[in-house]
C-alpha positions in Angstrom: 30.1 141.5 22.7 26.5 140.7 21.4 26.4 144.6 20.5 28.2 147.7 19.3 27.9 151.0 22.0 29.3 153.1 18.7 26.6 155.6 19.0 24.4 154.7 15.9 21.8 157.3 15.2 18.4 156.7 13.9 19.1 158.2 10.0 17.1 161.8 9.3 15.5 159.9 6.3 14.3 157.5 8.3 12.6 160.1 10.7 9.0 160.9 10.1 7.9 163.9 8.1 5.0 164.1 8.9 2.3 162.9 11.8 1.6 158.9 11.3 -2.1 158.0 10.8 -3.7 155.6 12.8 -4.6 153.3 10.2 -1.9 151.1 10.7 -2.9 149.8 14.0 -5.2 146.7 12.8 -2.4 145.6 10.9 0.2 146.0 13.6 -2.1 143.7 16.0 -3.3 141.1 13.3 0.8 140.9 12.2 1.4 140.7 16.3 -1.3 138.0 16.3 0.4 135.8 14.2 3.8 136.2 15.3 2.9 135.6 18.5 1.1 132.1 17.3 4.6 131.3 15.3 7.0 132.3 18.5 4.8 129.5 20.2 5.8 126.7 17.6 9.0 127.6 16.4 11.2 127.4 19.9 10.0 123.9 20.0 11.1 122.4 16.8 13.9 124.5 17.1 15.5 123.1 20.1 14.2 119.7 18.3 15.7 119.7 15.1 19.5 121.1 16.5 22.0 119.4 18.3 25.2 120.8 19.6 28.3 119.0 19.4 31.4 120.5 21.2 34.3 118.7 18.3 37.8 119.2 19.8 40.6 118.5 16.9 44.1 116.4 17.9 45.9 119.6 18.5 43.1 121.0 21.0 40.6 123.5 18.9 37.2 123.3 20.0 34.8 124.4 18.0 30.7 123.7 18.4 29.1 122.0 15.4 25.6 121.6 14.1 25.0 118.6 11.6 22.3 119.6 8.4 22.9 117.8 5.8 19.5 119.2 4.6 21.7 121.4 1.9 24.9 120.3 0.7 26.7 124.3 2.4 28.7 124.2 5.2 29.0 127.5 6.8 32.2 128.9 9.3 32.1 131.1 11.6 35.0 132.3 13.8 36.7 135.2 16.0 40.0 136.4 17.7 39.6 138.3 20.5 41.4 141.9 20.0 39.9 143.9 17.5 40.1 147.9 17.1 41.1 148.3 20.5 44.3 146.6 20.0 45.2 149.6 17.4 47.9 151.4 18.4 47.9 155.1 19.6 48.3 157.2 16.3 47.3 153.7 13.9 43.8 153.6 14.4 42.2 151.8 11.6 44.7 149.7 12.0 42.6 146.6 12.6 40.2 147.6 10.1 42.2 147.9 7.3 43.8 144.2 8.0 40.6 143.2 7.5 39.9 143.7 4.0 43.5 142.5 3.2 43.1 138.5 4.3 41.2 137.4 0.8 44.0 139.8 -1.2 46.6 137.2 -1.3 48.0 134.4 1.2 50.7 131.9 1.3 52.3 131.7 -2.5 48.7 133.3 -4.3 48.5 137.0 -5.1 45.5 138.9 -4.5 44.1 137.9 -8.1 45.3 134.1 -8.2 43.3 133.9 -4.9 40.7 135.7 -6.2 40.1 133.3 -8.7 40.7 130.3 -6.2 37.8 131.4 -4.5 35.5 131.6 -7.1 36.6 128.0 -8.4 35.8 126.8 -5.3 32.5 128.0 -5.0 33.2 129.8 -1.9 32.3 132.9 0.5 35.0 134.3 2.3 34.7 137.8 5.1 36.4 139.7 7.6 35.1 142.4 10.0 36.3 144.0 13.1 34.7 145.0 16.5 35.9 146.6 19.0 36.7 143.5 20.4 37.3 141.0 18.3 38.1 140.2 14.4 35.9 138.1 13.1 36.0 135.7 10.3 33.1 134.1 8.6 33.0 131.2 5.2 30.2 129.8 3.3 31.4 126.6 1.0 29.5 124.0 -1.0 30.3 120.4 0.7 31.7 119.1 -2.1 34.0 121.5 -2.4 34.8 121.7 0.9 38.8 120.6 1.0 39.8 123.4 -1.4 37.7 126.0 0.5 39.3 125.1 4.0 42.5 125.3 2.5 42.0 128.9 1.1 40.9 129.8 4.7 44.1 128.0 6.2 46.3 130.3 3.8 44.1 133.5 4.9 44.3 132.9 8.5 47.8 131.6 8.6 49.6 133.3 5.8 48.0 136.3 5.1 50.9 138.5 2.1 49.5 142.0 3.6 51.2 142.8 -0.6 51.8 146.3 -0.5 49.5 147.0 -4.0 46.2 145.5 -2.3 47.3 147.2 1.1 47.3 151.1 -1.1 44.1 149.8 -2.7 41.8 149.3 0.3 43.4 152.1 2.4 42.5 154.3 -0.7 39.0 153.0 0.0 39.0 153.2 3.7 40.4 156.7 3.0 37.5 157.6 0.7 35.0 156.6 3.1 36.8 158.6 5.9 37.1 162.1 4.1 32.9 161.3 2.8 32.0 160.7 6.7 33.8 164.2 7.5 30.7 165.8 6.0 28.0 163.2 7.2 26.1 164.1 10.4 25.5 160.8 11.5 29.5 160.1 11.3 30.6 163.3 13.0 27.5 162.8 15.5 29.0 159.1 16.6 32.4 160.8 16.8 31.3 163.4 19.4 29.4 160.8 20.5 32.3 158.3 21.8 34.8 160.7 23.1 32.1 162.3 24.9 30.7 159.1 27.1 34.4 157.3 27.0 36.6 160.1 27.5 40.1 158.6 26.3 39.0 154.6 26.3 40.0 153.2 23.2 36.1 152.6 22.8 36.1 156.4 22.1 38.3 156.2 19.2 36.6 155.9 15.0 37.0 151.9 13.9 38.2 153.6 10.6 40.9 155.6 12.0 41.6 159.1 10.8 43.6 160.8 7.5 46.7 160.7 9.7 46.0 157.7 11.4 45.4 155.5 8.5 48.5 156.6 6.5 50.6 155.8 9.1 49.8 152.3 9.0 52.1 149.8 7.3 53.3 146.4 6.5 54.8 146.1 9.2 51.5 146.9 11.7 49.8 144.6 9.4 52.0 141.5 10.5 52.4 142.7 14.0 48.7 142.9 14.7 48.0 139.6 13.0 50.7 137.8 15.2 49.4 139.4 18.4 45.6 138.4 17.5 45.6 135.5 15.6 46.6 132.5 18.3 44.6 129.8 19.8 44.1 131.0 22.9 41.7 133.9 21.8 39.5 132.0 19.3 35.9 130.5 19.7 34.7 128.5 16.2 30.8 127.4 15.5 30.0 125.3 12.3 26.6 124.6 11.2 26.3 122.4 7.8 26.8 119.1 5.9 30.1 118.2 7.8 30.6 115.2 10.6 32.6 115.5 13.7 35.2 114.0 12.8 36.4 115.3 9.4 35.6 118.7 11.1 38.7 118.0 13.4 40.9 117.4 10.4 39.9 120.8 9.4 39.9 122.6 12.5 43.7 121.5 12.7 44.5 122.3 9.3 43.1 125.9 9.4 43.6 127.0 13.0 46.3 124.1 14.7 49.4 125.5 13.8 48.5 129.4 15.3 50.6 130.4 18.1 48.6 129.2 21.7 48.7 132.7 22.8 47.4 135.8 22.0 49.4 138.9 22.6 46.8 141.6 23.2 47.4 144.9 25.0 45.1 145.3 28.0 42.3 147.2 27.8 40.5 148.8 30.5 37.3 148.4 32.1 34.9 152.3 31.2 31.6 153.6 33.0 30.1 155.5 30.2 30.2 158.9 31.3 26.2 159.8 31.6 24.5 163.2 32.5 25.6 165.2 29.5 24.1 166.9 26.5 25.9 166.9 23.1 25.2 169.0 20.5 25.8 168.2 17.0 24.3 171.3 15.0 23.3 170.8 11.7 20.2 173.1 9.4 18.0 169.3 9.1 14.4 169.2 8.6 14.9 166.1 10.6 16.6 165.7 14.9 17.9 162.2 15.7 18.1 161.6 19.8 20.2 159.7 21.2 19.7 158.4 24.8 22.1 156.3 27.2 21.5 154.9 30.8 23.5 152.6 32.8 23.8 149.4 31.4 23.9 146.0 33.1 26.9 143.2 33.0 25.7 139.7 31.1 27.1 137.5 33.7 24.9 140.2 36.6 22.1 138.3 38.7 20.0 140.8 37.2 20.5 140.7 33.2 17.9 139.0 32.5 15.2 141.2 34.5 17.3 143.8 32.7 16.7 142.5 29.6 12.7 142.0 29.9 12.4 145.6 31.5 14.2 147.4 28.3 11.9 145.3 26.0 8.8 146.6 27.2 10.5 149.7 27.4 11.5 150.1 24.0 12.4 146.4 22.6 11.4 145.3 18.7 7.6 144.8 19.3 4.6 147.0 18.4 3.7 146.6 22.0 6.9 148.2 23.9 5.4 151.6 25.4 8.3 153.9 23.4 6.8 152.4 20.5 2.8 153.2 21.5 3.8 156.8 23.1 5.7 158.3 20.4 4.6 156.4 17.3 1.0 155.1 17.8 -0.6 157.9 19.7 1.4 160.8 18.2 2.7 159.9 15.0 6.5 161.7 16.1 8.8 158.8 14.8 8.8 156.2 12.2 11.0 154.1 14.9 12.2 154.2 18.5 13.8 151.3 20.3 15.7 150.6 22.9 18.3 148.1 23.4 21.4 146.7 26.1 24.6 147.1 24.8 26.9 144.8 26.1 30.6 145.1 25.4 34.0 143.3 26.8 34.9 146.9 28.4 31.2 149.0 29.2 27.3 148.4 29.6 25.1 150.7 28.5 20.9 151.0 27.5 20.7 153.1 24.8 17.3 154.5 23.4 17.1 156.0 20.1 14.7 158.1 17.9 14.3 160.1 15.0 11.7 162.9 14.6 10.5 166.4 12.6 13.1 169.1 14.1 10.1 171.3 15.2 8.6 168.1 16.7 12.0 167.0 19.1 11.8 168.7 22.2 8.3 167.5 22.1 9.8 164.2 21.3 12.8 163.9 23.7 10.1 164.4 26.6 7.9 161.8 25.6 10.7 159.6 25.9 12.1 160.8 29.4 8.5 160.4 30.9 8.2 157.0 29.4 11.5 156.3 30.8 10.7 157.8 34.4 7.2 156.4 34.6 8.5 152.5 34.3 11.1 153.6 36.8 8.3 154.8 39.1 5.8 152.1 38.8 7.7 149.3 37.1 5.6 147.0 34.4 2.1 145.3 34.8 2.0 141.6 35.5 0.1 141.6 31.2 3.2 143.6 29.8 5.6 141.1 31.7 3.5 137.9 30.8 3.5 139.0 27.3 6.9 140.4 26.7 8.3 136.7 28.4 6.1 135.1 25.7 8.0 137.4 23.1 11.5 137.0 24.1 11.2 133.2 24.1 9.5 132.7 20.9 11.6 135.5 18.9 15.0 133.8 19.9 14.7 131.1 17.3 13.7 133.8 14.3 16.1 136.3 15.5 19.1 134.0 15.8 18.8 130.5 14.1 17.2 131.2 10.6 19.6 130.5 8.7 23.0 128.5 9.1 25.2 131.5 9.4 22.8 133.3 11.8 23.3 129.5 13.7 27.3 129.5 13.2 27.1 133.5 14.5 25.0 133.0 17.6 27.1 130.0 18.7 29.9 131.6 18.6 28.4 134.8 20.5 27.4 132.4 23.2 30.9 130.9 23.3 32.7 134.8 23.8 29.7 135.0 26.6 30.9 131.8 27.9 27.1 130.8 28.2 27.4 126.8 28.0 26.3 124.5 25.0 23.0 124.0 26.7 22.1 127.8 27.1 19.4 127.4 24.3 17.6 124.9 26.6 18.1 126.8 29.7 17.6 130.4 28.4 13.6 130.5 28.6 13.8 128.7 32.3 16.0 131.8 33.1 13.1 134.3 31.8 10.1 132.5 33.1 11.6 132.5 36.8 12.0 136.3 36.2 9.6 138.3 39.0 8.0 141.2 38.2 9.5 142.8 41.7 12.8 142.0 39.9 11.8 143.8 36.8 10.7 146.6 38.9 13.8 146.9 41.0 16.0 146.9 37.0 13.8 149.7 35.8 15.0 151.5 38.9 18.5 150.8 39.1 18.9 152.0 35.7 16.3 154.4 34.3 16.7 156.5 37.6 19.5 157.8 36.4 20.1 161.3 34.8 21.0 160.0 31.0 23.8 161.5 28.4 21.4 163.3 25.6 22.3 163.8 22.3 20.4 165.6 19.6 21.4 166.1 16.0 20.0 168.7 13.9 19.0 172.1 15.0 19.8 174.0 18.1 17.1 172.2 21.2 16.7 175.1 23.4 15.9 173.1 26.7 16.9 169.8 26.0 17.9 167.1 28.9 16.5 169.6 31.3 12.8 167.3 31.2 
C-alpha cells in the first residue's frame, strides 16, 4: 500500500523541449558524491537516535510510538483499511468526499465552531483516501495536546456529515471533476485503469463521476464511516513529545470506543492486464509514456532482488541506466523513473517518461532496449554494489526526516506487517541480496511484453520495438 498504480503520467510541461546539454554531468557526480558520503552516516545515527515502542492502551489499541521531546509537536498518524474500493457501484467518490467532511463539524460543533477549535488549539488536522485505506493524519503543539486529541476523538467518532458542508465540498469535488474532463493527464489515467484492470474497483476514478458524485448522500456518508472506522482495520504511529503511558489515555479516548470490526466489502485479488497499447490522442508539442510490467508481492522471497533490479533500472539516482540512456546521452527527457507499485489487490513496475512528440518513438525504444538488455544480461557486480549502498543510505532521508514522514512510514510498515525491528533488519535483507538473484527478477519481469501508453500525438509503430 506503499504506492498508488493510478496511472500517473509524467506532465507535458515537465517533458523536455529541447535536447539537454551535457554540462550538467559534473554536477550530477559531485551532488552523487556527497550524497553518497551522507547515506553512509545518516542510517547510523538514525537507527541510534529512534526507538520504537509498541504502546497498547486498556481497551487494546496498539499504536508504535517514537519519544522526541527535541520540539514540543507531537505528530498522529493513522489509517482504516477500506478506502475507494469500498464505494459502492454507482457512488464512487464516495470515500473521497467523506474525507473532506471529518474537520466540517463533529459531535455538538458545526463546521465553523470546529473550525475555530482547531485553530485555538494550535492544531493540524487531514484526511485522504487510497484505494485502500482512509487515512488520518494531526500535527499538535504538546502543550496543547488534550484539546487537540479531543477534536480528533469528535472527528473520528462523531463525524455530523451536516448537509451545508456536504453541498460545499461536493461542489468542489465536482469542479475538479468537470476541469479533469478536459485534462489529458486525467482522461489518460482514466483509459489508463479500465484498460489494465478491466472491472476491478482499482479501475474506477477516486473522485467519482458527475453522476456518481450526486448520488452520494448522508446516508452513504454514515454507512461508509460505520463500515470503516472500527478497530480491527486500524494501524496508529506517533512520533513526538508524548510518553507511553499518557499515549494510552489518548489512544482510548480517540480510537477505544470504535466498533472492533470493520465491515468492508471484499475486494478481489487483479493481474494487471499487460500487452496492450492505449492511445490517448491529443495535438501536444509534448508525448508522455507510460510503461507497466509484472510487479512482484512485498511478502515474495524475491522483493527485495525486485526492488534492487528496478533501481538500477530506473530508481531516483543519476546513475540508474533509464536515467543515463535517455537523459544523459540523448538529452530526450527531463525525467524517467521506474518504480514497484505495490497495492493490497495488484503488483505492478511501472516506468514513466516524458519527451518532444517528434522525439517519442525514438524515446519509447530507448526504454524497451534498456528494459530487454537488463533482462538479457542482468546488472554488473559495480551497479549492484552501488545501488545496495544507495538503497540503505536513502531510507533514512527518504522516510524519517521529519516526524510526520516518521509517524507515516511506521504506519506503512504496520499495513505491511513488517515487524517493529524492520529498520534494523531491512539493510541485512539487501546486503544478502546475489546478483544471480537480481538477474533471475530482471527476467521474471522485464521479459514480459508490457501495456504501452502514449499521450499526445498519434505513435505510428509504437509497442511493436
Amino acid at each position: 500500500m506503499t504506492n498508488q498504480f493510478s496511472g500517473a503520467l509524467t506532465s507535458p510541461r515537465q517533458a523536455l523541449l529541447s535536447p539537454l546539454a551535457r554540462e550538467g554531468k559534473a554536477l550530477h557526480a559531485l551532488a552523487t558524491f556527497f550524497l553518497s558520503v551522507l547515506f553512509l552516516v545518516l542510517p547510523a545515527l538514525a537507527a541510534r537516535a529512534m526507538e520504537i515502542q509498541s504502546v497498547t492502551s486498556s481497551k487494546g489499541v496498539t499504536a508504535w510510538l517514537v519519544e522526541d521531546y527535541s520540539v514540543p509537536v507531537v505528530a498522529v498518524r493513522f489509517v482504516f483499511g477500506g478506502g475507494s474500493t469500498q464505494d459502492p457501484v454507482g457512488k464512487e467518490g464516495l470515500a473521497n468526499l467523506m474525507t473532506g467532511l471529518f474537520d466540517e463539524g463533529a459531535g455538538p460543533l458545526d463546521s465553523e465552531a470546529f473550525q475555530i477549535k482547531l485553530d485555538d488549539a494550535g492544531a493540524e488536522m487531514s484526511f485522504d483516501e487510497t484505494r485502500d485505506g482512509i487515512y488520518g493524519s494531526m500535527r499538535m503543539l504538546a502543550e496543547q495536546r488534550d484539546e487537540a486529541f479531543d477534536l480528533l476523538r469528535l472527528a473520528v467518532n462523531e463525524p455530523r456529515f451536516d448537509q451545508a458542508p456536504i453541498d460545499r465540498i461536493r461542489a468542489q469535488v465536482l469542479s475538479g471533476i468537470i476541469a479533469n474532463e478536459n485534462d489529458p493527464d486525467t482522461v489518460a489515467q482514466n483509459r489508463w485503469a479500465r484498460a489494465v484492470y478491466g472491472d476491478h474497483p482499482y479501475s474506477r476514478s477516486d473522485q467519482g463521476t458527475r453522476q456518481s458524485i450526486a448520488a452520494v448522500t448522508q446516508a452513504d456518508l454514515e454507512a461508509l464511516h460505520k463500515a470503516v472506522f472500527a478497530r480491527g482495520g486500524l494501524h496508529v504511529a506517533v512520533v513526538g513529545a508524548i510518553d507511553p503511558e499518557t499515549l494510552k489515555k489518548k489512544l482510548d479516548m480517540v480510537f477505544g470506543d470504535l466498533p472492533r470490526d470493520q465491515a468492508l466489502a471484499p475486494v478481489a485479488d487483479v493481474e494487471p492486464k499487460l500487452a496492450q497499447h492505449i492511445e490517448v490522442n491529443y495535438d501536444l508539442p509534448q508525448t508522455s509514456l507510460q510503461l507497466a510490467w509484472p510487479g512482484v508481492k512485498r511478502k515474495a522471497s524475491d522483493f527485495f532482488p525486485a526492488v534492487l533490479m528496478n533501481e538500477i533500472l530506473g530508481g531516483g539516482t543519476f546513475t540508474s541506466r533509464l536515467f543515463q540512456e535517455v537523459r544523459e546521452k540523448r538529452g530526450l527527457a527531463y525525467s524517467v523513473n521506474s518504480s514497484l507499485v505495490n497495492q493490497d489487490h495488484a503488483n505492478a513496475l511501472i516506468v514513466t517518461t516524458g519527451t518532444r512528440s517528434d522525439r517519442a518513438a525514438e524515446t519509447l525504444a530507448i526504454v524497451r532496449d534498456v528494459a530487454k538488455r537488463l533482462a538479457e544480461d542482468g546488472p554488473t557486480e559495480a551497479e549492484l554494489a552501488a545501488t545496495k549502498k544507495y538503497l540503505i543510505g536513502a531510507y533514512a532521508i527518504s522516510n524519517l526526516d521529519s516526524s510526520s514522514s516518521i509517524a507515516a512510514t511506521l504506519v506503512e510498515l504496520q499495513i505491511d506487517d513488517l515487524g517493529i525491528d524492520y529498520m534494523q533488519r531491512r539493510a541485512g535483507y539487501i546486503n544478502a541480496v546475489t546478483i544471480d538473484q537480481v538477474k533471475a527478477a530482471a527476467k521474471k519481469l522485464l521479459t514480459t511484453e508490457p501495456t504501452i501508453m502514449v499521450v499526445g500525438p498519434p505513435l505510428a509503430g509504437a509497442g511493436k520495438g
